[in-house]
C-alpha positions as CSV (number, residue, x, y, z in Angstrom):
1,X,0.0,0.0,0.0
2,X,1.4,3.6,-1.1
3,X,2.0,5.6,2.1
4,X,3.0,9.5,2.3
5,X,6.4,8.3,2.1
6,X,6.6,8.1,-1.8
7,X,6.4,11.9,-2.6
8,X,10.2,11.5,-1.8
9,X,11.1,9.8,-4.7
10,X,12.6,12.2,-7.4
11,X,9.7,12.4,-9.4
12,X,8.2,14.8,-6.4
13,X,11.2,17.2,-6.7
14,X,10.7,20.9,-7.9
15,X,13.2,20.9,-11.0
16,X,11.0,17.3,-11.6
17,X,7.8,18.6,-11.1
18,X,8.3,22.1,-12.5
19,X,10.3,19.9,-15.8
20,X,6.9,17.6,-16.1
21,X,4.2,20.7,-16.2
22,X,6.3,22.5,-18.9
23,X,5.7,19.8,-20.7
24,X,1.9,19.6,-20.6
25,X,-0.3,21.6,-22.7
26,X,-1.6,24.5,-21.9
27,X,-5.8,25.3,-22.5
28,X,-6.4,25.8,-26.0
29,X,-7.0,30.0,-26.4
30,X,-6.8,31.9,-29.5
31,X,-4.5,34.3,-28.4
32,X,-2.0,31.4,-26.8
33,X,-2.3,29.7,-29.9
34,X,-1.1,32.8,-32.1
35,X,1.9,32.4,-30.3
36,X,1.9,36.5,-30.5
37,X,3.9,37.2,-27.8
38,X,7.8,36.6,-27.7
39,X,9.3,35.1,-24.3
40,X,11.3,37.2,-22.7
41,X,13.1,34.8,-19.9
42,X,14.9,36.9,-17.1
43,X,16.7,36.6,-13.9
44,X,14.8,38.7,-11.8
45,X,11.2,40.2,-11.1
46,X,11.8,43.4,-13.0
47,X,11.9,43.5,-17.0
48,X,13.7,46.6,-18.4
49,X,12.2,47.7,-21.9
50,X,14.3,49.9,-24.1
51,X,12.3,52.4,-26.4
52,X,13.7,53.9,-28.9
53,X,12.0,57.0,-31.0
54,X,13.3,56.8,-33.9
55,X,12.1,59.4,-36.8
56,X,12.2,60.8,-40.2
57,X,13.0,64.3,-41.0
58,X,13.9,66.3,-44.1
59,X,17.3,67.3,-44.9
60,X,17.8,71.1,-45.4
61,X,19.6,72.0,-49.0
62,X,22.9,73.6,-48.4
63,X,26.0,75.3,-50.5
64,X,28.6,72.8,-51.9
65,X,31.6,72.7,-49.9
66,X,29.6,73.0,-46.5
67,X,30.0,70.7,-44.0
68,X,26.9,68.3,-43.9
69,X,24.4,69.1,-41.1
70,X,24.4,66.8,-38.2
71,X,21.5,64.5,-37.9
72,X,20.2,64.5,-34.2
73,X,20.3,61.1,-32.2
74,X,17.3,58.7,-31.7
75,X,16.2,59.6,-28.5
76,X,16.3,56.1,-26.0
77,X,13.6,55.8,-23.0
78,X,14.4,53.0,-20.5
79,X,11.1,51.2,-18.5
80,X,11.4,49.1,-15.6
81,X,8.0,47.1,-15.5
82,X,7.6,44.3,-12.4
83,X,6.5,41.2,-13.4
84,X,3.6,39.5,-10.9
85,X,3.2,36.6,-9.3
86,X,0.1,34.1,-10.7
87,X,-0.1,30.8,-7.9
88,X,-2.8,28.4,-7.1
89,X,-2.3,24.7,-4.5
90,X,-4.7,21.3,-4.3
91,X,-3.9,18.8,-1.9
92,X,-3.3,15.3,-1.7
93,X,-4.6,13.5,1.5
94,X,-3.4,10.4,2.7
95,X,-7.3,9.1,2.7
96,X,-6.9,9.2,-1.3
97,X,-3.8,7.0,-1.4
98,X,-4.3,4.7,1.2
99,X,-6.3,2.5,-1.1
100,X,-3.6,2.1,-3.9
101,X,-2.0,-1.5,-4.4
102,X,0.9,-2.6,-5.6
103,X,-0.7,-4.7,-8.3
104,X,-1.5,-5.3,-11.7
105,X,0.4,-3.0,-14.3
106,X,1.0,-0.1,-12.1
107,X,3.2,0.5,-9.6
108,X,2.1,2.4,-6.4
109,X,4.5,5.1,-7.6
110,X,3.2,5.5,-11.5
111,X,-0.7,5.3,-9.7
112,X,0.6,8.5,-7.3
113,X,2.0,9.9,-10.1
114,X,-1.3,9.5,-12.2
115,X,-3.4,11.2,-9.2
116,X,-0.5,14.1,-9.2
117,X,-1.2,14.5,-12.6
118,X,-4.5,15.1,-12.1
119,X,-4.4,17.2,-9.5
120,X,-1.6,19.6,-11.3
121,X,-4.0,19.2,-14.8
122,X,-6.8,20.9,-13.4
123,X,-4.1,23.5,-11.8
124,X,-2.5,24.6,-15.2
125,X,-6.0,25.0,-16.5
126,X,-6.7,28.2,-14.2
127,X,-3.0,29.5,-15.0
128,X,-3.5,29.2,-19.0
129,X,-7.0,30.8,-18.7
130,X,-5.0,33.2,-16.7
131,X,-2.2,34.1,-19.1
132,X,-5.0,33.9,-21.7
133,X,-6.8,36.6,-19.4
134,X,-3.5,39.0,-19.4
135,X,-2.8,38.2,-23.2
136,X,-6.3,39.8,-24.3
137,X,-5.5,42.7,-22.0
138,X,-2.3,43.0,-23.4
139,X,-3.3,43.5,-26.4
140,X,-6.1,46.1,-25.4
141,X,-3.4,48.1,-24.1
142,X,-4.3,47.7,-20.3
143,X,-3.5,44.4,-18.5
144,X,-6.6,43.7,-15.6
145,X,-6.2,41.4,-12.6
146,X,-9.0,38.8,-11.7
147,X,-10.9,41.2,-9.8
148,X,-10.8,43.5,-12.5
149,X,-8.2,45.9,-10.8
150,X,-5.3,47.0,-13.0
151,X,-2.0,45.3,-13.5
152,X,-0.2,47.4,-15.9
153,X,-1.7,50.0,-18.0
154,X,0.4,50.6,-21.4
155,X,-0.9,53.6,-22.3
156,X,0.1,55.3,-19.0
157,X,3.2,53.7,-19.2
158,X,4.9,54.4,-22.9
159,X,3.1,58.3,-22.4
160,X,0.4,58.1,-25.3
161,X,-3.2,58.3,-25.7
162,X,-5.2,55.6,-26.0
163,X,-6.9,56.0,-29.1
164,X,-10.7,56.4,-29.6
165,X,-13.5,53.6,-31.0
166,X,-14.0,53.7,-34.2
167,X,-18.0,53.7,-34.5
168,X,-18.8,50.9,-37.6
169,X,-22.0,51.7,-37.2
170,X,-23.1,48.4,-38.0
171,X,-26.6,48.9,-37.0
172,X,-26.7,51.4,-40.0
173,X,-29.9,50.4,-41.9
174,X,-29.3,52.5,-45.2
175,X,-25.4,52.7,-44.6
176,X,-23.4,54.6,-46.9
177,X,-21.5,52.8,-49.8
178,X,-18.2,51.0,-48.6
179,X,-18.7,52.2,-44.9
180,X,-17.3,49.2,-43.9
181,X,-14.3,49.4,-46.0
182,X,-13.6,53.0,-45.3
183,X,-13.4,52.4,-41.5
184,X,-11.0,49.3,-42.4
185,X,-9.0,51.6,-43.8
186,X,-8.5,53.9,-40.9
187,X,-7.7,51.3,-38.5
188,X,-5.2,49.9,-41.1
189,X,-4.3,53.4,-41.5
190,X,-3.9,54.4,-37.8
191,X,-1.9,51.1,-37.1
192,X,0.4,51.4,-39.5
193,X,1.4,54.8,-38.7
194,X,1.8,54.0,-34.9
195,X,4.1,51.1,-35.2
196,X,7.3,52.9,-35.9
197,X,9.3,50.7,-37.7
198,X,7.5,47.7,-36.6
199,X,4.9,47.2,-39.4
200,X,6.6,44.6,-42.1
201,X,5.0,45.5,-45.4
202,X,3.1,42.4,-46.7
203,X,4.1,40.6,-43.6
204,X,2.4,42.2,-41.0
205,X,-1.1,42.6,-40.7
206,X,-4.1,43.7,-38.7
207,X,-6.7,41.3,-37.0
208,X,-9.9,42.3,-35.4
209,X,-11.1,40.4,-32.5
210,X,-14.8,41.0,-32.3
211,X,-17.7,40.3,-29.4
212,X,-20.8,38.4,-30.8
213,X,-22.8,41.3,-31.8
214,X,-20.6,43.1,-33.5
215,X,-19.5,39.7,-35.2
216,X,-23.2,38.8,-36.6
217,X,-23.8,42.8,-37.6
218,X,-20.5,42.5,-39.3
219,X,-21.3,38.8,-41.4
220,X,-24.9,40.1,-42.0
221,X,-23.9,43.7,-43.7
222,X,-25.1,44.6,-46.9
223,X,-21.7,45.1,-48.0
224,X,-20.2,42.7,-46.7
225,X,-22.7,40.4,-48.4
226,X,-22.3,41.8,-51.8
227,X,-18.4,41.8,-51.6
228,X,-18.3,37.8,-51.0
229,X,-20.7,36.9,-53.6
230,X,-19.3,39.3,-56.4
231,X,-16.4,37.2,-55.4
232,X,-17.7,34.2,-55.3
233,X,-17.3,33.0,-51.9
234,X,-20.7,33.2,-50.7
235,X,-20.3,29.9,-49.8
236,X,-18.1,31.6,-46.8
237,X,-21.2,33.5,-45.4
238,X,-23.6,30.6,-45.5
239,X,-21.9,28.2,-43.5
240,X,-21.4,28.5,-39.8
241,X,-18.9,30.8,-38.7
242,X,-19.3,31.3,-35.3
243,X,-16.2,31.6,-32.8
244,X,-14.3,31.7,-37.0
245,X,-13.0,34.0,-38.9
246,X,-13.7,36.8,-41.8
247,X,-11.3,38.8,-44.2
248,X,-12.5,41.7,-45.4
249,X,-11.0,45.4,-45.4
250,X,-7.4,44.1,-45.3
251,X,-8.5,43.0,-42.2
252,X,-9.3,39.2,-40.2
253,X,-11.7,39.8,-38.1
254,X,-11.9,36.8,-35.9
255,X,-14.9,36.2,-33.6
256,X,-13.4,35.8,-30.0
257,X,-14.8,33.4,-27.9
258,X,-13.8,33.6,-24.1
259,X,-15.4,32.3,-21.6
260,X,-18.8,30.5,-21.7
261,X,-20.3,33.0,-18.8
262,X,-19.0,35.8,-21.0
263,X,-17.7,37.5,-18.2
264,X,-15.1,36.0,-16.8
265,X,-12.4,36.4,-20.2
266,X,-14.1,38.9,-22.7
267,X,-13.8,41.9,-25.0
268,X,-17.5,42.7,-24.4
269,X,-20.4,42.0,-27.3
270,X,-20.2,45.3,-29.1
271,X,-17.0,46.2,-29.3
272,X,-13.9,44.9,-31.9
273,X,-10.5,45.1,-30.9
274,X,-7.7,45.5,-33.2
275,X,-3.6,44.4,-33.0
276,X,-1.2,44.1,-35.4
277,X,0.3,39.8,-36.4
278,X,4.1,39.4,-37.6
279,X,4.6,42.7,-36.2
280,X,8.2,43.3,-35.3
281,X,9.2,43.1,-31.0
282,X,5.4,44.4,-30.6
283,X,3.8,41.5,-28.3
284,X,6.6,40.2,-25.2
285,X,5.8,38.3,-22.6
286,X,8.7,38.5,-19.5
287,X,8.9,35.5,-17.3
288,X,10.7,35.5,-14.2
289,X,12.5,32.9,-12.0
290,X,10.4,31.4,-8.8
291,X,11.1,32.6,-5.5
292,X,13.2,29.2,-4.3
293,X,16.4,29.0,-3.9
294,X,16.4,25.7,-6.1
295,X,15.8,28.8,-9.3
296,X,17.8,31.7,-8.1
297,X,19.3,33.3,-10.5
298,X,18.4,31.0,-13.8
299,X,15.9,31.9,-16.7
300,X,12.0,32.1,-15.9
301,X,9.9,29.6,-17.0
302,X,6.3,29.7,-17.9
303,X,5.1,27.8,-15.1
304,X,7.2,26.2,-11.7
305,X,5.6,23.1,-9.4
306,X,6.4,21.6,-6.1
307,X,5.0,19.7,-3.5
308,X,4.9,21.1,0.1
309,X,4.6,18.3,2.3
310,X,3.0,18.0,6.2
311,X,5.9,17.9,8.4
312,X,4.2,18.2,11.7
313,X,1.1,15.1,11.1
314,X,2.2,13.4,7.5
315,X,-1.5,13.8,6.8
316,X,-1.4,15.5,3.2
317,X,1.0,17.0,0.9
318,X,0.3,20.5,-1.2
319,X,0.8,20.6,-4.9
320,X,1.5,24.8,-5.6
321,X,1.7,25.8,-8.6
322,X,3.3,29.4,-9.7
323,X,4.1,31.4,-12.5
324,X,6.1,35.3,-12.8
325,X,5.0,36.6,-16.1
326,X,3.7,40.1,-17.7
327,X,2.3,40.2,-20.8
328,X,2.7,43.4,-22.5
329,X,2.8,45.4,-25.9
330,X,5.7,47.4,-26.6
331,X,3.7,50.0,-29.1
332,X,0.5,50.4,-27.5
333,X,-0.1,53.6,-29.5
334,X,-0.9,50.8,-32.6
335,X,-3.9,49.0,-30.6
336,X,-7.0,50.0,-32.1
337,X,-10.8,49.3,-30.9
338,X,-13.9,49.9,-32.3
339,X,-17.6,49.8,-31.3
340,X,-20.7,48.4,-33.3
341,X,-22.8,51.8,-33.3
């Protein structure tokens, strides 16, 4: 019979723990799966972002012979940002080992391990929705904790303006010709013009994540109709497309699906928000080491694991879980938003 004894093998340690839940996959998310945002590993809880402005300017005529006119240096800006601290525990009681045999095709250490398993599955759930969570308010420009407090607001941060909704007015029942187009084109517009330096020409790209209403104004919109069957790809519109996505303006709009109480992870029904793909150093994510001395001083990793066993009754042993990230867009400035009407 297993006993409380067996959480000293080596697969309990942290470097074995923290090595097996790296391995696991996290909960699928659209914005995890775009694999947006570059890992920035560190060795300590603060993350220093270099900024620098760089800009065009015209170059003054002058008399042959003169010496040329300096050009002015690229102003640099320096931000220290603090990463946070994201942990969770379950427990393992001795009541739930104490009926595991050492028969059949398991030992008692791969049935522990299987319960463990479990236990730290259900774990890494919450922290993916998590980073999910800090992802989507990444790239709205203003990161949000669970209880909706703020993290990390961007905008504050890099010193520009968040800029203001474009209305789509969606709702629009005689809208004018190409309405939908033209305010495509502004976001494409406004983007492109805010990413200094950072936008690839015909490698980066804009996508729109939109709330259900604004999706099913958007699919439904004279326009938009006509467009896809002049093309001939009405097809597209007639087969289900919700939680899909939709090209259109230069533009994927992609309808975001969070969380099924559409409260917990959302971007709200009306409103689309906008972020550039393939966008150069635009979407980081800094990950530092956990606070143990068996990671001092090595790389962060996305998530750490350990066990904290009951020294004083040897009735139960903790599984924590931890991870030191922040999620964060280096040219907020390019984040656009827009509302339905």
């Amino acid at each position: 019979m297993a006993s409380m004894d067996i959480f000293a093998a080596d697969g309990f340690s942290a470097m074995s723990m923290t090595a097996a839940l790296n391995n696991q996959p996290f909960l699928p998310s659209l914005l995890g799966d775009m694999r947006l945002f570059t890992p920035k590993p560190i060795t300590t809880d603060t993350a220093a972002i270099e900024q620098i402005n760089g800009t065009l300017g015209l170059i003054q005529t002058d008399k042959r012979g003169a010496p040329p006119a300096a050009r002015g240096t690229d102003k640099r800006t320096l931000r220290h940002l603090s990463t946070v601290r994201i942990s969770q525990q379950d427990t393992v009681r001795a009541s739930e080992i104490q009926g595991i045999r050492a028969f059949g095709s398991e030992s008692e250490l791969m049935q522990v391990q299987t319960l463990v398993a479990r236990k730290q599955t259900n774990l890494l759930r919450d922290v993916a929705l998590t980073h999910e969570h800090h992802r989507l308010g990444a790239v709205q420009g203003i990161v949000l904790d669970a209880d909706g407090s703020q993290i990390v607001n961007l905008f504050t941060e890099f010193g520009v303006t968040q800029p203001d909704e474009i209305d789509f007015d969606l709702d629009n029942a005689s809208p004018d010709p190409g309405a939908v187009r033209v305010n495509c084109a502004a976001v494409n517009r406004a983007m492109q013009r805010a990413s200094k330096g950072s936008w690839i020409e015909g490698v980066t790209s804009a996508v729109g994540r939109c709330g259900d209403a604004f999706w099913d104004d958007l699919i439904t919109h004279p326009e938009v109709e006509r467009t896809y069957e002049a093309q001939q790809a009405g097809a597209e519109l007639r087969r289900d497309i919700t939680w899909q996505w939709l090209d259109y303006g230069g533009i994927r709009f992609v309808n975001y699906r969070g969380t099924d109480d559409t409260t917990t992870v959302t971007i709200g029904s009306e409103k689309c928000k906008f972020f550039p793909v393939n966008a150069l150093d635009v979407f980081e994510v800094a990950l530092s080491p956990a606070e143990s001395f068996d990671f001092v001083n090595t790389p962060g990793l996305p998530v750490y694991g350990w066990q904290v066993p009951d020294r004083d009754r040897n009735m139960f042993v903790d599984l924590e879980v931890y991870s030191y990230p922040l999620f964060y867009c280096t040219k907020p400035a390019m984040l656009q938003r827009a509302k339905r009407t």
